[in-house]
N, C-alpha and C positions, 0 to 999 in steps of 0.2 A: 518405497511406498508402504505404509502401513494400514496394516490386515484392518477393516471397516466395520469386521464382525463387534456387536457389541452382546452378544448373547450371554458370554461370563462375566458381564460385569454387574449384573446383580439389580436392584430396584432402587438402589438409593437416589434421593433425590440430588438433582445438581444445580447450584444456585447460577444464573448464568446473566449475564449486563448485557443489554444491545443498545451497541452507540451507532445512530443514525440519521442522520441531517434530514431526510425525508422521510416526513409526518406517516404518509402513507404507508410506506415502506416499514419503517417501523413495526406501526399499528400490525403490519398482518405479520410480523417477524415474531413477533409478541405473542399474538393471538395464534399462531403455528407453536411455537413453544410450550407457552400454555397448556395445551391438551396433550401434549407428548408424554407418555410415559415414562415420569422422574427426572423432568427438567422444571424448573421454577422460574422462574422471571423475576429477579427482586430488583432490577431498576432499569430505566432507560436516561439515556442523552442525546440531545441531541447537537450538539458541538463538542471541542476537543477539550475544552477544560473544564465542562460541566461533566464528560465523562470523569475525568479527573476523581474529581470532587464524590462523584457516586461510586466510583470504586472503592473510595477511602469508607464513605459511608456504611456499604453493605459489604465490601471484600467479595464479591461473585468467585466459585469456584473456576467458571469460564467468561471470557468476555469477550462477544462477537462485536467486531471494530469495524467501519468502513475506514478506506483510506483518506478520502479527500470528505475534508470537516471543518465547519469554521472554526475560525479562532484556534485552534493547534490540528495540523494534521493527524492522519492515523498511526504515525511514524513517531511522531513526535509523544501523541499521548503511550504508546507500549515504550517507549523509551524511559519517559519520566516516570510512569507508575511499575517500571521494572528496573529503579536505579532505589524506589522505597520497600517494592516486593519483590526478589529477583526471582522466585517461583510463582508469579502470575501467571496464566495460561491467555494465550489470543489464538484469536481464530480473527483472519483477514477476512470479510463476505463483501467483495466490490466487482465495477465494473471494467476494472484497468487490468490490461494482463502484460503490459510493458514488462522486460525483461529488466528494468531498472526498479520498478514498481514491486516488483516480487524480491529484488534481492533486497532491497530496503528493507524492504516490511518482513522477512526473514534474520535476515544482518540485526534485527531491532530487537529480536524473539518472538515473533510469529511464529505458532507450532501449527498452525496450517493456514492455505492459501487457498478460498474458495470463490469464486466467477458467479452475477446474481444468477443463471440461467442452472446452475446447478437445483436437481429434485429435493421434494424436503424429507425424504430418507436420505437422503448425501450428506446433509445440513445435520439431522438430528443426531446419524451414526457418527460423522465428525466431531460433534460437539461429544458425544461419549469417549471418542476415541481418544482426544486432548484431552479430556479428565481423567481418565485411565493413564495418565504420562508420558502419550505418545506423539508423534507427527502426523500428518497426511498432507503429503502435494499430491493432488490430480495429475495424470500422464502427463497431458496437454500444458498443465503450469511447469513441471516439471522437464519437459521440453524446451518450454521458452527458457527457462531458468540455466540449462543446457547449452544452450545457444550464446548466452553469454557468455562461458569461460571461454576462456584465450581471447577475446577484445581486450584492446587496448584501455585502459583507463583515460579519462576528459581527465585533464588538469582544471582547475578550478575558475584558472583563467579565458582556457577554452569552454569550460560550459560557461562564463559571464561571456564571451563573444558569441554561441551558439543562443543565448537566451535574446542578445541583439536580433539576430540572424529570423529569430522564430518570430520577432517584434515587427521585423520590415524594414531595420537600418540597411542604411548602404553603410562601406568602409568610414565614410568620412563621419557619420553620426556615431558607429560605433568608438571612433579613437576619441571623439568627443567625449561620449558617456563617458567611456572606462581610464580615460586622460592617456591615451599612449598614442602614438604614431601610426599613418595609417599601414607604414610598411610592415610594423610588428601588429597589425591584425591582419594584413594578408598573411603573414607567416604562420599565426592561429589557426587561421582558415585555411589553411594549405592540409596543418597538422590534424587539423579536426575532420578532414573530410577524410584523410587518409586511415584514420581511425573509426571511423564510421563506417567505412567501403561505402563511400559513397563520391559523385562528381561533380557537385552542383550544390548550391547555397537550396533549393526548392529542397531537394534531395534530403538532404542534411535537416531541414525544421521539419520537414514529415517523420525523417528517422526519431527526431529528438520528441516531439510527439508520442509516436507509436509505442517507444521502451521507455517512457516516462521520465527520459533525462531531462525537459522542460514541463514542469506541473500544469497543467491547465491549469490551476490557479494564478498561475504568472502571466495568461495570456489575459485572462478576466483585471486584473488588478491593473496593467499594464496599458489598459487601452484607456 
């Protein structure tokens, strides 16, 4: 974990993007920023390609992301706007602290991973400490983050049966959807639960929930 102190690093100012789907949330992310000493605010978004777009625009030295965003996730826009800048700086600020959630948006270039319940000295010395060239996971993300090594990897195939599972199919809807048999999605479900540590189909969509291996967005879209 990386030292929060931001006292050497001086009064420059740091141009910084908040991409955030809610209006409100924003507005006070903005207006927190603002009065901080030597952060700027030169633009907001609010979805994943209009962040895009603002990044190309003003280039922010930092750019505080949510993860779940219409039109491209938060995943998605640190990915694309660090395949055209690969020294871009993000800072994750969401509500999901899934174990799947964090490695994504790490694995993508997330230099740090911060929860809304976080105080806005956390927020501001984070945003210093990413422009400085550094990281910060919190204990607690970095626990969960923890927690994940040594699982088993979902095959691609088990998570398209686990995304059934979270939807409410039975066997027979699922071999429908995904065109296979239902013997080879009990075998999925066999593999997937064993990989989960878990014992039960219930089981299993709460898990895939909790660590982010199913998006809420998939359940929104899906019904």
């Amino acid at each position: 974990m990386s030292d929060l102190s931001a006292g050497s690093l001086g009064k420059e100012s740091i141009r910084v993007l908040v991409v955030e789907d809610h209006h409100m949330v924003r507005q006070g992310l903005v207006a927190l920023l603002n009065v901080a000493d030597g952060l700027e605010v030169v633009g907001e978004a609010e979805d994943g390609a209009e962040a895009i777009t603002q990044f190309r625009k003003h280039q922010p030295a930092v750019t505080l992301i949510d993860l779940r965003l219409p039109r491209l996730s938060g995943v998605e826009v640190i990915e694309r706007i660090r395949m055209e800048t690969p020294n871009a700086r993000f800072i994750v600020l969401t509500t999901y602290d899934g174990d799947e959630d964090i490695y994504r948006a790490l694995q993508a270039g997330a230099r740090a991973y911060l929860l809304k319940g976080m105080t806005s000295e956390e927020l501001i010395a984070t945003i210093r400490t990413v422009h400085a060239g550094r990281s910060y996971i919190p204990s607690a993300i970095a626990g969960k983050l923890a927690g994940r090594v040594g699982t088993k990897e979902l095959t691609l195939r088990e998570i398209e049966v686990l995304e059934q599972i979270v939807h409410g199919k039975n066997n027979k809807e699922i071999a429908a959807e995904l065109v296979i048999s239902e013997t080879t999605v009990k075998t999925h479900i066999n593999r997937l639960l064993g990989k989960l540590g878990v014992t039960d189909r219930t089981q299993a969509a709460t898990s895939a929930i909790q660590r982010g291996l199913v998006p809420l967005e998939f359940l929104r879209t899906s019904q």
